[in-house]
Structures are given as C-alpha cells and as structure tokens.
FITI-722832 format. One line per field, with one value per residue (C-alpha): x, y, z; residue in three letters. Coordinates in Angstrom, 2 decimals. Each point is the difference from the previous one (the first is absolute). Layout:
xx	c(X,...)
yy	c(Y,...)
zz	c(Z,...)
res	c(ala,...)
END
This chain:
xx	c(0.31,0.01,1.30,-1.14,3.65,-1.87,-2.05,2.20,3.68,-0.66,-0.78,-0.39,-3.22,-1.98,1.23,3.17,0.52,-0.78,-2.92,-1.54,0.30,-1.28,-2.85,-1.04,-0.02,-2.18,-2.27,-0.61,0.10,-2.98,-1.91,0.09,-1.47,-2.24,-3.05,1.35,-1.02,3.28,1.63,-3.02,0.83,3.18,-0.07,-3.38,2.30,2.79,-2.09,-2.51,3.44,1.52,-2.54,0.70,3.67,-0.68,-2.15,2.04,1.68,3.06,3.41,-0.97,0.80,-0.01,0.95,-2.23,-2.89,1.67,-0.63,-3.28,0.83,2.93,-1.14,-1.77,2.94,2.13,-3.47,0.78,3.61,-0.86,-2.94,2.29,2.60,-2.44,-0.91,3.83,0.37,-3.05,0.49,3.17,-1.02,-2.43,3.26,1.78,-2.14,1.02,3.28,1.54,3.32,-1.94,-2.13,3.42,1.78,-2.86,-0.28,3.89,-0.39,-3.08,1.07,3.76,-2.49,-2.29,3.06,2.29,-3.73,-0.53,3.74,1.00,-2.97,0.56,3.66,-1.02,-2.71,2.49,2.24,-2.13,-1.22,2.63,2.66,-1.37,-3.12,1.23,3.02,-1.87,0.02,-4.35,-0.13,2.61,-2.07,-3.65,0.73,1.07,3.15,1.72,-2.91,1.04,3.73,-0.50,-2.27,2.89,2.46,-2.56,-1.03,4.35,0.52,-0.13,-0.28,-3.09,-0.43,0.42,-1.88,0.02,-1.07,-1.38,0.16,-3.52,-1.05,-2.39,-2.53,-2.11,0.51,3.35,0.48,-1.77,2.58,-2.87,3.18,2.01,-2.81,-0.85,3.62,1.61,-0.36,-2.41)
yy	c(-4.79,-2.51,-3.67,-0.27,0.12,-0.11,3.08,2.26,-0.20,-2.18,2.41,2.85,2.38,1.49,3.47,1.20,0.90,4.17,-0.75,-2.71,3.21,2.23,-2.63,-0.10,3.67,0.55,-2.84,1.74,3.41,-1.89,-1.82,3.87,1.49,-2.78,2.16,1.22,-2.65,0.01,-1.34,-2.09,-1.93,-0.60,-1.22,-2.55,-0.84,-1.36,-1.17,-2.25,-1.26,-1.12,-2.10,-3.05,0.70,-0.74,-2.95,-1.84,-3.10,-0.16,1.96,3.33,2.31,-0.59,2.49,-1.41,0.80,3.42,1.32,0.94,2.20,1.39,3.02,1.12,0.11,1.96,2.51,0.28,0.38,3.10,1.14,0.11,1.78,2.24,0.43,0.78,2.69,1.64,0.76,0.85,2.85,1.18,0.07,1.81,2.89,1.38,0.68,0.99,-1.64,-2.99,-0.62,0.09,-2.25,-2.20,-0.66,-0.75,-2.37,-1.73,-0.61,-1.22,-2.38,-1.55,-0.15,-2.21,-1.68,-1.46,-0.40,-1.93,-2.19,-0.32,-1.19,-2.12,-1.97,-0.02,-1.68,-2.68,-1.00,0.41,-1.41,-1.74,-1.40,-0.73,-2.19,-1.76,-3.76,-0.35,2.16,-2.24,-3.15,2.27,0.39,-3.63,2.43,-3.37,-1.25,2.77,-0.07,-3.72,0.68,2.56,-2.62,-2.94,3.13,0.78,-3.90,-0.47,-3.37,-1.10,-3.49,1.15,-1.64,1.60,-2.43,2.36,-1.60,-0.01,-1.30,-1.98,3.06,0.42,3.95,-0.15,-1.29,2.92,2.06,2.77,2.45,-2.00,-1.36,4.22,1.02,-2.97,0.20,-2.91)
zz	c(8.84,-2.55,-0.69,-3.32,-1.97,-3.38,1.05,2.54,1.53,2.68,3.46,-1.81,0.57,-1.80,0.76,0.83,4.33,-1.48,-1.79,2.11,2.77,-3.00,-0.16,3.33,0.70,-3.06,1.22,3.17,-1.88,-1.94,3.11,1.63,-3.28,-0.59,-0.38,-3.42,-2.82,-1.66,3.83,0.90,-3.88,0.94,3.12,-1.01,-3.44,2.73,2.69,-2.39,-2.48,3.33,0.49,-1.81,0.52,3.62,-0.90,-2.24,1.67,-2.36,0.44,1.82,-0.84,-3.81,-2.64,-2.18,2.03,1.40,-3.45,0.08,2.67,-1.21,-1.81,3.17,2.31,-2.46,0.23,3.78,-0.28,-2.92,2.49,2.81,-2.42,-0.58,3.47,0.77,-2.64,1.28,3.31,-1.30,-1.92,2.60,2.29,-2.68,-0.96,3.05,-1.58,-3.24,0.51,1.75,-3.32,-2.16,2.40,0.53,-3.66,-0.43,3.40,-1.06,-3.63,0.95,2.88,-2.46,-2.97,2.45,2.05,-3.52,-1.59,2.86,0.02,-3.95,0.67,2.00,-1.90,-2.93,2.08,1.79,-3.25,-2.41,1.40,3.78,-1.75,-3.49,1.33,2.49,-0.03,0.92,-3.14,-2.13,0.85,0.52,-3.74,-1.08,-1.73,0.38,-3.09,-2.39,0.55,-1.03,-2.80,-1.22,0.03,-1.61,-2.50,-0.72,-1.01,-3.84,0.02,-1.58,1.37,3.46,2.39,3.98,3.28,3.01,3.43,1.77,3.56,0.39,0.40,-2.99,0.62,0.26,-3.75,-1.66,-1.25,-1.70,0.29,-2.29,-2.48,-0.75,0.06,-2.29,-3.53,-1.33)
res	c(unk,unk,unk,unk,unk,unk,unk,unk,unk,unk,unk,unk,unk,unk,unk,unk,unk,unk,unk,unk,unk,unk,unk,unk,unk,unk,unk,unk,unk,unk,unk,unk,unk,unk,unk,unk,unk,unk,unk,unk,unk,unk,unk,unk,unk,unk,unk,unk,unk,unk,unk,unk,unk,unk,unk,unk,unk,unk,unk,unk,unk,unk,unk,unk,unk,unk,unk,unk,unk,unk,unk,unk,unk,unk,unk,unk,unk,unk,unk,unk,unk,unk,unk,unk,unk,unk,unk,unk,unk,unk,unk,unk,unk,unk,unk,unk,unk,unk,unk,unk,unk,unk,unk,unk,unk,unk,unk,unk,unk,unk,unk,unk,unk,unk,unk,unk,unk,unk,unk,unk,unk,unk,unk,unk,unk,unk,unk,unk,unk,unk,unk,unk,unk,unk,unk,unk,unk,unk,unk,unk,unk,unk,unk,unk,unk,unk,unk,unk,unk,unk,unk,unk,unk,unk,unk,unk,unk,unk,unk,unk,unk,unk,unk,unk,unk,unk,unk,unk,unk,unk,unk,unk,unk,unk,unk,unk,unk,unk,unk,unk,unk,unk)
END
C-alpha cells in the first residue's frame, strides 16, 4: 500500500485482492517454469526492479518506485491467466459439452474478474481519491481556486496581501504565481 495521496489513494495496492492472487500464482507458475527464457525474464525483470524498491529508505512501499515493476506483475497475472485457460482446455477436450460450457464459464469469469476490478478502480479514484482532503491540499487546489477569484476581479489597481509564516518555504505560492494572470 501506499501513503503517497499525490500518487495513489492512500492504502491502496497495487493490484486488486484477484489479481494480486492472479499475480502470485503466475509468479510461481513462472519460478516452476523457470527453465524457459521467456519465465526466467520475468521473474529476473521482478526480482532485480525490486531491488532498489527494497533499498530505498523513504515511504515503502512507494508507487513511484513500484512502477518499474509494474508491467511485470500484470505479465504474471496474464501468464497465470494463461496458465488457467490451459489446463482448462486440456480438462475440456474430454468433452464436447465441457468445451462449450467451459468457454461460456471462463468468459462470464474473466468478464466480471476484470469488470469488478474496473468498478472498483473507477470508484476509488473518481470519487474516494478525487474528493479526498490529502489530495485537495497534495494539490495546493486551495492556490488555483484563489488565483480564479484574483483572475475574476476587474479591478485594475488591485493589489492582494498573502499571509506567510515565518518559513521561507511556506511563502512560495509557485501554484498561484503560474495560475494568476500577470
């Protein structure tokens, strides 16, 4: 999970509980075929990216970092897929009513596997992650909506006062100086 609000709803994985099992399964799917180049890539490309992701003393885990490695464990979610639909159709040549069945079953498992995970990203970060107050601030949205106000006055002699502490970082208002008209 991450606490990064500006990167990630804050707690959320990478992968949702399915594919993080999907993941897993075609990790080991790749460690037990790791003989085959294609599996021994994929499992080096994780192992050597989660490296420094492991050595890096700030906020683990980080999205940030987690990207590099990102690609590769949607690979062993697809490899475990994969994995999944083939010893499913070596079950199912047994059969002709098992192969039609096993298509409609397998096609209605992966169409709700990934619409349920897709309503549920949409909704962590459309409405939980959009309307949270670490992104509000995260964002310095409270810059712009003043910049949209100083930007609506048609006065041209205005002149505006921002409050500053005594921190020499706290009086840079970059936000505000790229938003506001000059």
């Amino acid at each position: 999970t991450d606490s990064n609000a500006l990167a990630n709803l804050t707690g959320r994985s990478l992968l949702e509980p399915a594919l993080a099992f999907l993941f897993w399964l075609g990790l080991a799917s790749s460690l037990y075929r790791i003989s085959r180049p294609p599996f021994a890539f994929c499992a080096i490309w994780w192992a050597v990216l989660m490296i420094p992701i492991f050595l890096t003393p700030d906020r683990f885990p980080h999205f940030s970092r987690l990207i590099t490695v990102a690609p590769v464990a949607f690979l062993f979610t697809a490899i475990a897929l994969d994995w999944v639909v083939d010893g499913l159709g070596r079950l199912a040549r047994r059969s002709l009513l098992l192969q039609q069945v096993g298509r409609w079953v397998l096609a209605i498992a992966i169409v709700l596997l990934y619409g349920t995970v897709a309503v549920g990203v949409y909704q962590d970060y459309f409405f939980r992650w959009s309307n949270n107050h670490n992104v509000y601030e995260d964002f310095h949205t409270s810059m712009v909506e003043l910049a949209d106000l100083m930007n609506a006055d048609q006065s041209t002699n205005a002149v505006y006062v921002l409050a500053c502490s005594g921190l020499a970082s706290a009086c840079n208002h970059y936000t505000l100086d790229f938003v506001h008209r000059q």
